[in-house]
VEXGU-678486 format. One record per residue: x negated, y, z negated of N, C-alpha, C in turn; residue in one letter. Coordinates in steps of 0.1 Angstrom, whole numbers, plus 2048, in hexadecimal, padded with zeros to 3 digits. Layout:
XYZXYZXYZa/...
REM end
This chain:
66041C7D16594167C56524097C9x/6464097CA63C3FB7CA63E3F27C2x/6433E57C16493D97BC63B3D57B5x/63C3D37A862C3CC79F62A3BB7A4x/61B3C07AB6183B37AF6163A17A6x/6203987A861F38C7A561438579Dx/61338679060237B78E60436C794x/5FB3707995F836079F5FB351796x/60234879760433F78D5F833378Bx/5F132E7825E332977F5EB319781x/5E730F7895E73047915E22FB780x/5EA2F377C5E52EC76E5E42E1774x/5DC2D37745DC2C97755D92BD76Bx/5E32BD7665E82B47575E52A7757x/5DB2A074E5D62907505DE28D741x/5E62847435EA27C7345E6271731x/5E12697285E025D7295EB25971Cx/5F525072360024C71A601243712x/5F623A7115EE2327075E32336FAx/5E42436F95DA2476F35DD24A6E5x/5D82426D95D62416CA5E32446C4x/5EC24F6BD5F224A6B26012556B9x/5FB25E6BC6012676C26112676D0x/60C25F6D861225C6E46142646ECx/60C26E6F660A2766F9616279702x/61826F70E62527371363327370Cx/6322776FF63F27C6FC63E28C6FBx/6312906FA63129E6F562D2A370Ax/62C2997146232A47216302AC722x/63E2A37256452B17276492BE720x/6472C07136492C970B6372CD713x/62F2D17126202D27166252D871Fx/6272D172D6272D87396312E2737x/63A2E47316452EF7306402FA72Ax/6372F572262D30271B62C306724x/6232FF72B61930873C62030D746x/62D30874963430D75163A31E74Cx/63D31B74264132973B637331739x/62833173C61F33C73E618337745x/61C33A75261D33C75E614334764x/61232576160A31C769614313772x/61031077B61830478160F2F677Dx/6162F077B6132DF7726152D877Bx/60C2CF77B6112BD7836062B677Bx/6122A977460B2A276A60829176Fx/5FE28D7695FA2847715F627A762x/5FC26A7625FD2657595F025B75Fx/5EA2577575DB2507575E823E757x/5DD2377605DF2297635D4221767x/5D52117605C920C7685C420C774x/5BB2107785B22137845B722678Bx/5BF22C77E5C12367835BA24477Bx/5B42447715B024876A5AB25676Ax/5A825E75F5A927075F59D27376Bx/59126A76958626F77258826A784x/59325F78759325F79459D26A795x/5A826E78F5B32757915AC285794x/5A628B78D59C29378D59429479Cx/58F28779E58A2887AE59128B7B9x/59E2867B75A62837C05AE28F7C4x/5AB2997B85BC2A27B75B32AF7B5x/5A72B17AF5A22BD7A75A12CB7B2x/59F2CA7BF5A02D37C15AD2DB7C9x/5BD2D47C65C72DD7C35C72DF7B7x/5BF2E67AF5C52EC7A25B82F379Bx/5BE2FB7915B430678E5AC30277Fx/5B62FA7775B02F676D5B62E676Cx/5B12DD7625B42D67615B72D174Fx/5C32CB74A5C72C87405C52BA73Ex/5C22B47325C22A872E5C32A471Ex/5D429A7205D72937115D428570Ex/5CD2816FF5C52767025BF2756F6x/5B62686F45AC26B6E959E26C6EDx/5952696E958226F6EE58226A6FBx/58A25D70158325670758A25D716x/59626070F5A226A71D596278720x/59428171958A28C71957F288721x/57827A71C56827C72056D27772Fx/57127172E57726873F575275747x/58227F74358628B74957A29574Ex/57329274656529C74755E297750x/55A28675055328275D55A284769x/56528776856B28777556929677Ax/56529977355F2AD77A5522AB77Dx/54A2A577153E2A777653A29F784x/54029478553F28E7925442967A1x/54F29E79D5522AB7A454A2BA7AAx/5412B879D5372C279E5412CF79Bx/54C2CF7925572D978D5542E0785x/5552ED7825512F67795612F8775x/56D2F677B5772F677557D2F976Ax/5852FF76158230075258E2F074Fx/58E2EC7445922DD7405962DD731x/5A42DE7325A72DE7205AB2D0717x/5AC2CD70F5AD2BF70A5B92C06FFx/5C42BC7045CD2B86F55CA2A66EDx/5C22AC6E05C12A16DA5CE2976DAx/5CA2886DD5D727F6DA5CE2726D6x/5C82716D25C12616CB5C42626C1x/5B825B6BC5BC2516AE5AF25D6A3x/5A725A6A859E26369D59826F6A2x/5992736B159427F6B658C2866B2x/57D27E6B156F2846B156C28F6B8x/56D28D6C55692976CB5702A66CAx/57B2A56C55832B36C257F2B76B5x/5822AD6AB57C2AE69F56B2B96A1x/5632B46A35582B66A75572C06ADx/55E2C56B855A2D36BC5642DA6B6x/56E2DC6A85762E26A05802E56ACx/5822DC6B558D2E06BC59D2DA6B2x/5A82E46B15B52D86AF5BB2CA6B2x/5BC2C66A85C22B66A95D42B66ABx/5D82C46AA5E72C86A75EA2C56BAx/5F22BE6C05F52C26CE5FA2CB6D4x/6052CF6CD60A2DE6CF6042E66D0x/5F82EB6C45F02F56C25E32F66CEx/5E52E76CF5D72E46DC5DA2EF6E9x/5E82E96EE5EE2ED6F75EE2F86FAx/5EF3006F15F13106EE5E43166F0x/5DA3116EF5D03136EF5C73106FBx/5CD3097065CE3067185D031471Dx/5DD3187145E332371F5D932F719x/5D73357095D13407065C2344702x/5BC3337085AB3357035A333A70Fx/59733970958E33A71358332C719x/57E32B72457532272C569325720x/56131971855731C713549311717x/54031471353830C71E5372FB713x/5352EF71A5322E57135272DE717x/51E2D971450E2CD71E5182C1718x/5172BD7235192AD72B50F2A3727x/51029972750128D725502280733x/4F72827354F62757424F226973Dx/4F725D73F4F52517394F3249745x/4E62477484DF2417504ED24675Ex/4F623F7684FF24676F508251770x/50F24B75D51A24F75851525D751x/52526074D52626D74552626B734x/52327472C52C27371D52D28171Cx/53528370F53628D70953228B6FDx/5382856F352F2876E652727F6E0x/5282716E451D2676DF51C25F6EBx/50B2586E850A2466EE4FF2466E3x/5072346E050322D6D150021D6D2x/4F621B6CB4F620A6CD4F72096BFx/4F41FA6BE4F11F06B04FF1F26A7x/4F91F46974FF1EA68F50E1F2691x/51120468E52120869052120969Bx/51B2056A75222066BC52E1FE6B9x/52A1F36B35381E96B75441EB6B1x/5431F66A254E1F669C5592026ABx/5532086AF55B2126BC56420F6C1x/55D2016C75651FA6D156A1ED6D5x/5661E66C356A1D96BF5771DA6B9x/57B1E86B15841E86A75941EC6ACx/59A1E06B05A51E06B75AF1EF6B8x/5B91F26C35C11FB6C25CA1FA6B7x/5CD1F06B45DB1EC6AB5D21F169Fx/5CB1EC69A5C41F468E5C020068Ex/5B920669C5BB21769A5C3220697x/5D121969A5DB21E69E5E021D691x/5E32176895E72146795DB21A66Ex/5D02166745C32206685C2227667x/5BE23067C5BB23A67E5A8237677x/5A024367559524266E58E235663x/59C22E65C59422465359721665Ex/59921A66659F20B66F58B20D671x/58721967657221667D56D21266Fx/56E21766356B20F65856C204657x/5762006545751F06525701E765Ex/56F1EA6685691E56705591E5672x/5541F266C5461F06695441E465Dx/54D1E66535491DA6445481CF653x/5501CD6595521BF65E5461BB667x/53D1C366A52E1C566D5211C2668x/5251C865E5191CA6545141BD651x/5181AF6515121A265050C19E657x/50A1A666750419E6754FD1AA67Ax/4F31B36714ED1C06734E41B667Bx/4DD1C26874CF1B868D4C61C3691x/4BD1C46954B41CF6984B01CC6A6x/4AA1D86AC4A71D76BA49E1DF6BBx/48F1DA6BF4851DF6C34861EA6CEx/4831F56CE4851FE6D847B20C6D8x/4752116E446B21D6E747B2296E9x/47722C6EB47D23D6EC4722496ECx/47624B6FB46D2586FE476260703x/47126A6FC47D27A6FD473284700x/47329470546B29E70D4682A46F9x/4702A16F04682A46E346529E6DCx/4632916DC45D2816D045B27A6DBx/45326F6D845425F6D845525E6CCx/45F2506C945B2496C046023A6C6x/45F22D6BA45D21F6C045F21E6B0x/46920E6B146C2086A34771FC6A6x/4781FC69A4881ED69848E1F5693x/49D1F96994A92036984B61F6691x/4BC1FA68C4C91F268F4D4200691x/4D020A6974DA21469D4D621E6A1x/4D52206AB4D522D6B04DE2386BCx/4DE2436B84EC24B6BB4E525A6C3x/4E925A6CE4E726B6D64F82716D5x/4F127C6D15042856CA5012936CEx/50B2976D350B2A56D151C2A46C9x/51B29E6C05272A16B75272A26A6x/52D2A669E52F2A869453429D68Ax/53729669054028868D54427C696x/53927168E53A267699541257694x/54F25A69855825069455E24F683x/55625A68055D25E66E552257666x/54825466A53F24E663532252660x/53025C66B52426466B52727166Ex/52127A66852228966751B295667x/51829966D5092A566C5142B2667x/5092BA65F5122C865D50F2D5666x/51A2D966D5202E26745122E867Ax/50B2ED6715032F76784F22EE67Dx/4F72E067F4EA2D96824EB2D468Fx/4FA2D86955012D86A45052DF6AAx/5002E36BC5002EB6BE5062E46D1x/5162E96D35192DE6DD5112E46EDx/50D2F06EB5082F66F84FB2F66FAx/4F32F56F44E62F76F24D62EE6FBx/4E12E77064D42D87084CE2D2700x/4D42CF6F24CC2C76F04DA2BE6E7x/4CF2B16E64D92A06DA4CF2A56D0x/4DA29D6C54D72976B84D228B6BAx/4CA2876B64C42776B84C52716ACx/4CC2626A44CB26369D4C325269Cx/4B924B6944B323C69A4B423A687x/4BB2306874BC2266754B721E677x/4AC21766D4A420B66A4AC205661x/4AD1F96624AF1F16584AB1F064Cx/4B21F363F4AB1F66314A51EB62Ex/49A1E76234901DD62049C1D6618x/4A41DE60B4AE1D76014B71E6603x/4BF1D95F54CB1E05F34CC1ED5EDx/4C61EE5E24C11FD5E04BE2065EAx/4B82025F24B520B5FE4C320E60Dx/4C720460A4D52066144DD20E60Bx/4E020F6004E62195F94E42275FBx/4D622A5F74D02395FB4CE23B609x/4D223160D4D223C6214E023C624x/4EB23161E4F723A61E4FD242619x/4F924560B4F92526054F325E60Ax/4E725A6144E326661E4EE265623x/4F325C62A4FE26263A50826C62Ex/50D26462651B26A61F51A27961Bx/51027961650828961150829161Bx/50328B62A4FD2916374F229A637x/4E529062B4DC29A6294D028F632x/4D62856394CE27763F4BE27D63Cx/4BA2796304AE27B6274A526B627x/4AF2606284A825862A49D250630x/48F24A62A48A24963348A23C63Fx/49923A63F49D23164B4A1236656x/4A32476554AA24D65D4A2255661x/4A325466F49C25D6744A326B67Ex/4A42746804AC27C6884A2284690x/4A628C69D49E29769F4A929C6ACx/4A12A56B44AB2A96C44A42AA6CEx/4A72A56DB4A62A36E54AF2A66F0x/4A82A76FB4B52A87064B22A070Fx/4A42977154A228E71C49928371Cx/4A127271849C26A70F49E25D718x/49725571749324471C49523E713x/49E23470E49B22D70549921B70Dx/48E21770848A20C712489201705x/4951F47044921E76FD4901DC705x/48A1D66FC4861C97004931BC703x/49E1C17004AC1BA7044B71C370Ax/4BD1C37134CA1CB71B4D41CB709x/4D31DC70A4E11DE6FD4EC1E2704x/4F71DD6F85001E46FB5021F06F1x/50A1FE6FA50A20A6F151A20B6F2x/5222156EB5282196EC52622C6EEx/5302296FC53023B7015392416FDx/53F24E6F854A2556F15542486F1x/54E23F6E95582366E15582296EEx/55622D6F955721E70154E216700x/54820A70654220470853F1FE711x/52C20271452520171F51A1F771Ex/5141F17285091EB7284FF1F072Ex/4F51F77244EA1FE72B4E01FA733x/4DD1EA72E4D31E67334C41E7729x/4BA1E372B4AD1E27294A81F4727x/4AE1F97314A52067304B3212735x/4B521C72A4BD22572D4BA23372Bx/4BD23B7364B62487364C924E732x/4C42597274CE2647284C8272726x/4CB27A72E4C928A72D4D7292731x/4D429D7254E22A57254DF2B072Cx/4E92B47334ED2BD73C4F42C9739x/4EB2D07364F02E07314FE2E4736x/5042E772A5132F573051B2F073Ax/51C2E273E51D2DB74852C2DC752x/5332DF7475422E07475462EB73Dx/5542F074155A2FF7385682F5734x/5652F57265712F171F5792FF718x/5882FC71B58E30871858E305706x/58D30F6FC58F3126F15913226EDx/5963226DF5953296DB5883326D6x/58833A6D95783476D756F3446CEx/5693456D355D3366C355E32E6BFx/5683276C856E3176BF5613106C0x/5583126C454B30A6C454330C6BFx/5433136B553C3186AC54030E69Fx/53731569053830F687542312680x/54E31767F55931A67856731467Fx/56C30B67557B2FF68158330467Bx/58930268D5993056895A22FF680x/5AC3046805B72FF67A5C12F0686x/5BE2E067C5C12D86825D02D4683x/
REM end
């Protein structure tokens, strides 16, 4: 009688970041890796440290292993992502949410549950995701300047962590007194346009920091192309009312708002901005090119989780 041949066991290589939002991720990796050990992956988990982080760990280690795992909030994921693309890894790469407001999962209707994430490492499938290039760098779901850039990455951990979502609120009110506008061209392969912005936002997401929102079927995460979004400064108060009743509604009807899509764009000011990238904060410079990079990377999910119908969180 011929003995049934062995399945091969799938090599996981687990990124945690143990500082990440409300969660605390390293209390839940060993329960996690025991998942994967019990269907049939072998695990080695790797805790994120200053100067050690998902995207060098990734360089360093990526090709012992077959997939790669990572717990965290946007900033643990998008890290993790540049560190493939910089690999040039087609890899598949699953994410257990652990921050504070988890946009980017939110946003692709991926689970916010960790358990459920996990489970969903071992039984989904590789689906395709576009990348965005930020002049060097990578993103995944936004780079943003002006009047909400600062609430991202001004608005302390100790308040994220207690707020959660109204901790990026109140830190926008805490804005809104020192609004300034910035002259700026933007040339994209579908518009020019040229104005005084006090914000503008490239997204391929659904939700950007809980404050802005497009509906489901107006995003599309594989497709090559951004959402663009550029706000003018309202003349009065009446008029700042009705363009945030556009955002609130998500019908951005306003005529301060302008939106359209793109996939490869210059934005050229007359002063070095600062932006914030999936929630960090970068200094672009005078002139920043970003173009998104089709299907770039295979994020494991569940079967249409990228589609317009979300899971259960």
């Amino acid at each position: 009688m011929s003995k049934k041949k062995k399945r091969k066991r799938t090599r996981v290589m687990f990124i945690v970041n143990p500082k990440s939002g409300r969660k605390k991720p390293y209390f839940s990796a060993g329960k996690i890796a025991d998942m994967f050990a019990e269907n049939n992956m072998e695990v080695a988990v790797y805790f994120t440290a200053p100067g050690y982080q998902a995207d060098f760990l990734i360089k360093e280690h990526i090709e012992d292993f077959d997939i790669v795992a990572c717990s965290g909030g946007d900033g643990t994921i998008s890290t993790a992502i540049s560190g493939m693309m910089a690999c040039h890894s087609d890899k598949p790469i699953g994410y257990v949410p652990a921050g504070t407001t988890n946009d980017l999962a939110r946003s692709l209707n991926l689970t916010t549950n960790m358990s459920k994430a996990a489970r969903i490492i071992v039984t989904g499938e590789p689906q395709p995701l576009d990348v965005g290039s930020f002049n060097d760098d990578y993103f995944i779901y936004i780079a943003s300047f002006g009047a909400f850039t600062e609430v991202s990455y001004a608005t302390s951990q100790k308040a994220k962590n207690l707020f959660g979502r109204l901790a990026y609120l109140f830190g926008a009110v805490k804005y809104l007194h020192n609004i300034r506008t910035y002259h700026i061209k933007v040339n994209t392969d579908t518009k020019d346009v040229e104005g005084d912005y006090i914000f503008g936002a490239v997204t391929n997401s659904r939700s950007v920091a809980g404050i802005f929102k497009f509906e489901d079927d107006f995003v599309d995460f594989s497709d090559g192309m951004y959402e663009v979004m550029l706000i003018k400064r309202p003349k009065n108060f009446t008029d700042a009312v009705g363009m945030v009743m556009s955002m609130l509604n998500k019908t951005y009807g306003s005529k301060y708002i302008e939106i359209f899509k793109a996939s490869d764009m210059e934005f050229d000011c007359e002063e070095a901005l600062d932006w914030a990238v999936d929630g960090e904060h970068k200094n672009g410079g005078e002139v920043v090119r970003i173009r998104n990079n089709p299907q770039a990377v295979n994020l494991i999910a569940k079967s249409h989780t990228l589609s317009k119908d979300p899971v259960d969180s």
